[in-house]
Each structure stands twice: as structure tokens, then as C-alpha cells.
C-alpha positions as CSV (number, residue, x, y, z in Angstrom):
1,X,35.0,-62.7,28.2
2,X,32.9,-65.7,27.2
3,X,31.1,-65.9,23.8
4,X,27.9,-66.6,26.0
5,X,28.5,-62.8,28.2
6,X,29.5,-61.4,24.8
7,X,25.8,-62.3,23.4
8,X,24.3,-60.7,26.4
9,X,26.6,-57.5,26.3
10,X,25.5,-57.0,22.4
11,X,22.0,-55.9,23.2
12,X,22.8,-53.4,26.2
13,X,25.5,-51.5,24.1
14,X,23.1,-51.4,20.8
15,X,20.7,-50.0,23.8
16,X,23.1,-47.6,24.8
17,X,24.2,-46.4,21.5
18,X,20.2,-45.7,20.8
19,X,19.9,-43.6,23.8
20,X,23.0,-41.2,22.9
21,X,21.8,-41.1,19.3
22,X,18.3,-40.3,19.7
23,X,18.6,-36.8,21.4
24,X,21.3,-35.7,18.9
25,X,18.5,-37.4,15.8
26,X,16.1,-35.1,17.9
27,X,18.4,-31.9,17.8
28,X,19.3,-32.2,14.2
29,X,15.6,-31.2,13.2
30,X,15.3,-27.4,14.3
31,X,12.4,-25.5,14.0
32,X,13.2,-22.9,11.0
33,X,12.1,-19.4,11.1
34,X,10.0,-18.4,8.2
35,X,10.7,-14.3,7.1
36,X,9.6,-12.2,4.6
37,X,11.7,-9.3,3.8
38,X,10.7,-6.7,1.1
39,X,12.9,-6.8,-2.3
40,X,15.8,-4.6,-2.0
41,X,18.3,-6.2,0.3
42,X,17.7,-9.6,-1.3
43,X,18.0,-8.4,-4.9
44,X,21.1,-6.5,-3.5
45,X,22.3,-9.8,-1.9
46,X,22.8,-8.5,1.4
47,X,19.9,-10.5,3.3
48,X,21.0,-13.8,2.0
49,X,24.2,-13.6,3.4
50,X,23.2,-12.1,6.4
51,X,20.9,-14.6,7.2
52,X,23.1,-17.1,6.9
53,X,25.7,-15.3,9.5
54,X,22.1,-15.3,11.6
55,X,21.8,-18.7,11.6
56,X,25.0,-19.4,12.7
57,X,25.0,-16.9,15.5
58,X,21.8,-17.9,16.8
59,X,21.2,-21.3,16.0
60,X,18.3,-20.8,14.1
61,X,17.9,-21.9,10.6
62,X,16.7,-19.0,8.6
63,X,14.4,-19.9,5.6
64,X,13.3,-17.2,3.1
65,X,9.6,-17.6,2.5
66,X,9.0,-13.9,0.3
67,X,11.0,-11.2,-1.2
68,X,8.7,-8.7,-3.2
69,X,7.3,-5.1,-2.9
70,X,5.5,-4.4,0.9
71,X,2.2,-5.1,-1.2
72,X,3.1,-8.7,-1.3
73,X,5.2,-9.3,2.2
74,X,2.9,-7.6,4.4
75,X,-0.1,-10.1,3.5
76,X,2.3,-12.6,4.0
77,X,3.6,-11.8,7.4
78,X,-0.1,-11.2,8.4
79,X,-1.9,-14.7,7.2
80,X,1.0,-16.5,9.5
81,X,3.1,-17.4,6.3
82,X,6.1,-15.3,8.0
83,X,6.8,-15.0,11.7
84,X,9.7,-12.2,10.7
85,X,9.3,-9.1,8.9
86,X,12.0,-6.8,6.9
87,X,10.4,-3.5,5.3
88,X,10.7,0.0,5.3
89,X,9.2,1.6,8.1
90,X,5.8,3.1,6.6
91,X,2.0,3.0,7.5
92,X,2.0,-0.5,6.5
93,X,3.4,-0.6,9.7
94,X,1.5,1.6,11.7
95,X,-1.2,-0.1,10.9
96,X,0.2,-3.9,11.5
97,X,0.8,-2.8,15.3
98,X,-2.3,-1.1,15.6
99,X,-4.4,-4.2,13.9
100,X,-2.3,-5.9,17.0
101,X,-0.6,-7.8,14.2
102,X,2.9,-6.5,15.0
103,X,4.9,-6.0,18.2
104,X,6.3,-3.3,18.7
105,X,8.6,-1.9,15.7
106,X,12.4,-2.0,15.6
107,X,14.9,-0.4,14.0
108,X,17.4,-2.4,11.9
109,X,19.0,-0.8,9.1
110,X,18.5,1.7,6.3
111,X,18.8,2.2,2.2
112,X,19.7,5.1,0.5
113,X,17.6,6.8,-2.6
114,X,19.5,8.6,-5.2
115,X,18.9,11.9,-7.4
116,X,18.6,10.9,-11.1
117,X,18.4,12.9,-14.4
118,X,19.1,13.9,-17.8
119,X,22.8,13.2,-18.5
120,X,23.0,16.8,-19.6
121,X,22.3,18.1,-16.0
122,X,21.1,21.6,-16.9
123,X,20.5,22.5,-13.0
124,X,24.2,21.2,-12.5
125,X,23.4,19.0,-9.5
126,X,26.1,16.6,-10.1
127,X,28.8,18.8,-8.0
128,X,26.1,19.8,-5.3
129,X,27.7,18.7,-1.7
130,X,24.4,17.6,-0.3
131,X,20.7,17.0,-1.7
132,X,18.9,20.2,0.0
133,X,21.6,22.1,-2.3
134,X,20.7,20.1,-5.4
135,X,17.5,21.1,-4.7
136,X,18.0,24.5,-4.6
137,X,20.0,24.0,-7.6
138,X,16.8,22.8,-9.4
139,X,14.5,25.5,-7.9
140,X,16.8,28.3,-9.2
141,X,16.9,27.0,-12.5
142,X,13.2,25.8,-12.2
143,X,14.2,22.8,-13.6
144,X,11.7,19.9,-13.9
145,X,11.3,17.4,-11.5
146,X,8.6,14.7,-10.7
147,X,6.7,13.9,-7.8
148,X,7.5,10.0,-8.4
149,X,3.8,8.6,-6.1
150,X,5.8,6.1,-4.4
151,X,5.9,7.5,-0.4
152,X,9.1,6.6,0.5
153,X,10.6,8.9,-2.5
154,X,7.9,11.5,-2.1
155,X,8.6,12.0,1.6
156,X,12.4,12.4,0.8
157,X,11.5,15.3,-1.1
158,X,9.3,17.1,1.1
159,X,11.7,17.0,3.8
160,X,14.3,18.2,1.5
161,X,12.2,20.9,0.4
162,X,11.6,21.8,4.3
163,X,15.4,21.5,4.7
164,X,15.6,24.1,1.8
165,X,13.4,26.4,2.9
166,X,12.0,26.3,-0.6
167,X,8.2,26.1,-1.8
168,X,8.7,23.8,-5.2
169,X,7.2,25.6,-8.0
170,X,4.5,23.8,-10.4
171,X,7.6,22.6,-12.5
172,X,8.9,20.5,-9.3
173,X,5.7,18.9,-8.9
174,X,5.2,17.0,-12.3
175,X,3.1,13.8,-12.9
176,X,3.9,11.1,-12.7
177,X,2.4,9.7,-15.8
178,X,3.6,5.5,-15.5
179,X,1.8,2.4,-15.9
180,X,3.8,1.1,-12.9
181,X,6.0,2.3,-10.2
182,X,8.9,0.4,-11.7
183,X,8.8,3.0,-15.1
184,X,8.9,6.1,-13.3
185,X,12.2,7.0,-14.9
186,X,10.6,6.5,-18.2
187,X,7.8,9.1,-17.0
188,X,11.4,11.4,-16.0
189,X,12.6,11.1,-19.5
190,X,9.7,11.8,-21.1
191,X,9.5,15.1,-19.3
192,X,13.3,15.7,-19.3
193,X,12.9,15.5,-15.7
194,X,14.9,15.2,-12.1
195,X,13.5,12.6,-9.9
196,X,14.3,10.8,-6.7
197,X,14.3,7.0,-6.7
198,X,15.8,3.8,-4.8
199,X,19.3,3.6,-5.8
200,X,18.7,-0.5,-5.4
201,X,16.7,-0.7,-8.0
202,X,18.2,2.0,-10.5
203,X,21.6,-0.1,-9.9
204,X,20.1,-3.7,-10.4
205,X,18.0,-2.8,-12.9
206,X,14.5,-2.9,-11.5
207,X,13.9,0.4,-12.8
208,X,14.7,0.8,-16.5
209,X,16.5,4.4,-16.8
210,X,16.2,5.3,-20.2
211,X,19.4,7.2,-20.4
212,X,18.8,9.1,-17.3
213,X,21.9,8.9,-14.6
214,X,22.8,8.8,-11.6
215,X,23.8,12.1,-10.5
216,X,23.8,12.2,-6.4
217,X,23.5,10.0,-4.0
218,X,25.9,9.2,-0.5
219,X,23.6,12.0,0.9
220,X,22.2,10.4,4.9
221,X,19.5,12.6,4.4
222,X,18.1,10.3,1.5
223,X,17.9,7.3,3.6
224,X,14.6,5.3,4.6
225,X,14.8,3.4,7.8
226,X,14.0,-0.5,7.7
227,X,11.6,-2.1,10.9
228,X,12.2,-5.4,12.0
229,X,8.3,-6.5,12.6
230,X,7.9,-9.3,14.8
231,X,4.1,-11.3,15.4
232,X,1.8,-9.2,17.7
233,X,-0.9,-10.9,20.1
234,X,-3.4,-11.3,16.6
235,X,-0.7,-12.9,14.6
236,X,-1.4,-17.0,14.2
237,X,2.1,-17.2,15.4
238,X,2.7,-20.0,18.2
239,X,4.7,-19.3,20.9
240,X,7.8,-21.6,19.9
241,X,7.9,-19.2,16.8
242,X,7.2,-16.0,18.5
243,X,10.8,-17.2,20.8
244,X,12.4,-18.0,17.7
245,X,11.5,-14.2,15.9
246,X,12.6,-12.7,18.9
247,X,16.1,-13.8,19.3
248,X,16.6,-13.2,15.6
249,X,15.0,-9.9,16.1
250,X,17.6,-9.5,19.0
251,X,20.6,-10.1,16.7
252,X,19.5,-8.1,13.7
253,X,19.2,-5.1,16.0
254,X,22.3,-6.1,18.5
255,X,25.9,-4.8,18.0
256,X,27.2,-8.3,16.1
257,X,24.4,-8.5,13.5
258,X,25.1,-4.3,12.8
259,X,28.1,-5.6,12.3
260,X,27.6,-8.8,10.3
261,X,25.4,-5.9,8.6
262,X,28.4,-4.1,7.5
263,X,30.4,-7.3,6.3
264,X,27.4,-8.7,4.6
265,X,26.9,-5.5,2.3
266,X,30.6,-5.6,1.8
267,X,30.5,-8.5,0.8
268,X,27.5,-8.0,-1.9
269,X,29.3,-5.4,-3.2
270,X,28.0,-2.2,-1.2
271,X,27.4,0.7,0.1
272,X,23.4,-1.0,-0.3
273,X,22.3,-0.8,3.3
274,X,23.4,1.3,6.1
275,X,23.8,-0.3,9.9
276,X,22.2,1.8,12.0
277,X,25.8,3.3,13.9
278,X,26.5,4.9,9.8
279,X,23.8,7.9,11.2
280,X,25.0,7.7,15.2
281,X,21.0,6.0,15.5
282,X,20.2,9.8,14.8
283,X,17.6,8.0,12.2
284,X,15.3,10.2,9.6
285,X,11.9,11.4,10.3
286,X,9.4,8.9,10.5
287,X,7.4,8.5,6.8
């Protein structure tokens, strides 16, 4: 080839080298998916790892925009911040679907909430094979126990009491006297008192448990479910992000992110949240 053809045969390669390299420039800038998901599974260090097994099974990059109480993500998802929602099914939820915020809720996983109390245990719960026992347990002895104002924990006990077939005396409704939802076991010990909590946040130390323990927990019955929320027809979300909250919707629910579920928790040092398959998708009232 001639110096002369090799001048003219510089500019159509560069030319052709642009062409292939532009679409793969193009590609390497995906949209990301914004989510907000409520405190415990990131504190736990499951969601973080999950998401990044999302991402890779969907493509999608994943980018954590908000992990606090609901009061916090909800506001989030609904001012357009978040196109993807994680929280405890609730009437926070409700309402985001009715407000036409939300589409319509999914199932995705569930968190366990624990029976804690004085390390003495005088109603001898400790041994009990299932929480409706430990309940009677308390009953009979007319041990104390607090009616902690968060819903998710206060729901758990009503339905236990139903379970029991027991009408909680005035000692198994205390008050709960704290500044913040976070020092409810300080109210407990103050009152030498059982109560029923998160077990995330007894075992990360959200909630300080001033010498109160542990003394249940495993029990199904003492799980809350978590919703996937994806934007309904009010939410500012376009339709490229609605696509994009959909298929990671898909996968959270599907069979391989319950299972990424199960490896992710494993891997963060679990039993913190339960795929849906650990309760055969027979799931817990609604609260």
C-alpha cells in the first residue's frame, strides 16, 4: 500500500473506530434507580449487599438515596427523591396507594421482633416454645409489661394476646413513659417490665437496653412483613424510572432475589430478614 492510500485510509478507520465506540460511551452511562428503604436492613447490612447482587442481575445500578425511620423515607419516595420503596407494610402505605402515590403493594421480605426483659425473668419466659406461651406465662404471673406506642410492636402483641385467648390485665398494658421511640427499653427497666421490640435495633444498638435481655425471639409469629412500593400515577416519576422500579421490583419479589435474600443476610451475619418462602408466603396479618 502507498504512503498516499495509507493517508486516505487513516481518516476512514479513526471514522470507524468512533462509530463502534460511541454506542458502548453511550451504554456506559445507565440511568440509576434512586430507593429509599427504612433503617433496619441497611443498619443490618443486608440491603447493601443485596442491592449490589440487584444490580448485577438486572443491570441496573442501584443508588441508595435514604435509610431512616418510615417518618423520613415516606416523604422521600413521595416528593420524587425515590422511585423505589423498602418499609414495613403499615398505613403509611395504605395511604400512599390510596393518595395514588403507590402502585399496588408487594410483598418482599420480613423482620422478626423479639421479647425482652429483666435478666431475672420472674415470669420464666426464656424456656417458653413460642410467644403466645410467654404470654401466657406473663399473664399468670401478672408480670409487667409495656405497651411500647410503636404500631408494628403493639400489633404483635394484640395478636398474641388473640392467639392466647387472654384479656391482658392493667399490669400488661403499662406506659410507655420515653422521650423517643428509641428509649423504650429504658421506660421497661424503669418499670421492671417485659416488652416487645425490633430485634434489629436491640442487636445493633439503636435501642439502648439498660440491662434488659433478650429472652425470645425465632418465633414467625413476631414477624412484620416488608412492601416493595413502587410510583403510582401521582408520583413525579417518569416513565424511564417507573421501567426501571419495576424490574427491580420484579427481582426483589422473584425466586432469585428471595434467594439472593437468603445469601445476602447470611452474609451480614443473619437470621435479620426472612425471604418470604421462611413462612410458605402464609404472611402475618396485615398491621
Amino acid at each position: 500500500m502507498t504512503s498516499r492510500n495509507l493517508r486516505r485510509l487513516v481518516p476512514l478507520l479513526a471514522g470507524l473506530l468512533l462509530a463502534v465506540a460511541l454506542p458502548a460511551a453511550a451504554n456506559s452511562t445507565l440511568p440509576v434507580l434512586h430507593v429509599a428503604v427504612v433503617g433496619g436492613p441497611v443498619m443490618a447490612g443486608v440491603w447493601p449487599e443485596l442491592a449490589r447482587r440487584a444490580s448485577k442481575a438486572t443491570g441496573i445500578p442501584i443508588e441508595l438515596v435514604a435509610a431512616a425511620p418510615k417518618e423520613t423515607v415516606v416523604p422521600v419516595f413521595q416528593r420524587g427523591d425515590a422511585d423505589l420503596l423498602v418499609i414495613h407494610g403499615s398505613d403509611e402505605t395504605f395511604q400512599l396507594l390510596a393518595a395514588g402515590d403507590a402502585a399496588p403493594l408487594r410483598a418482599w421480605a420480613l423482620n422478626e421482633h423479639v421479647l425482652v426483659g429483666p435478666a431475672s425473668d420472674p415470669a420464666g419466659i426464656a424456656d417458653a416454645p413460642d410467644a403466645t406461651e410467654a404470654l401466657r406465662r406473663i399473664a399468670a404471673h401478672d408480670a409487667p409489661l409495656l405497651a411500647f406506642r410503636d404500631p408494628g410492636s403493639f400489633t404483635i402483641v394484640q395478636r398474641l394476646w388473640r392467639q392466647a385467648g387472654l384479656r391482658p390485665s392493667p399490669r400488661q398494658q403499662l406506659y410507655d413513659d420515653a422521650e423517643r421511640p428509641q428509649e423504650v427499653l429504658l421506660s421497661a427497666a424503669r418499670q421492671g417490665a417485659y416488652a416487645v421490640v425490633g430485634h434489629m435495633p436491640v442487636a445493633f444498638g439503636k435501642m439502648p437496653d439498660a440491662g434488659l435481655k433478650v429472652l425470645l425471639k425465632g418465633d414467625p409469629a413476631m414477624r412484620r412483613v416488608f412492601v416493595v412500593v413502587e410510583p403510582g400515577p401521582r408520583h413525579p416519576a417518569d416513565g424511564s424510572r417507573r421501567r426501571l422500579a419495576h424490574r427491580v421490583a420484579d427481582y426483589l419479589t422473584g425466586p432469585r432475589g428471595q434467594a439472593d435474600l437468603v445469601d445476602a443476610d447470611r452474609a451480614a451475619g443473619g437470621p435479620w430478614i426472612f425471604p418470604l418462602s421462611a413462612t410458605g408466603r402464609r404472611l402475618p396479618a396485615a398491621e
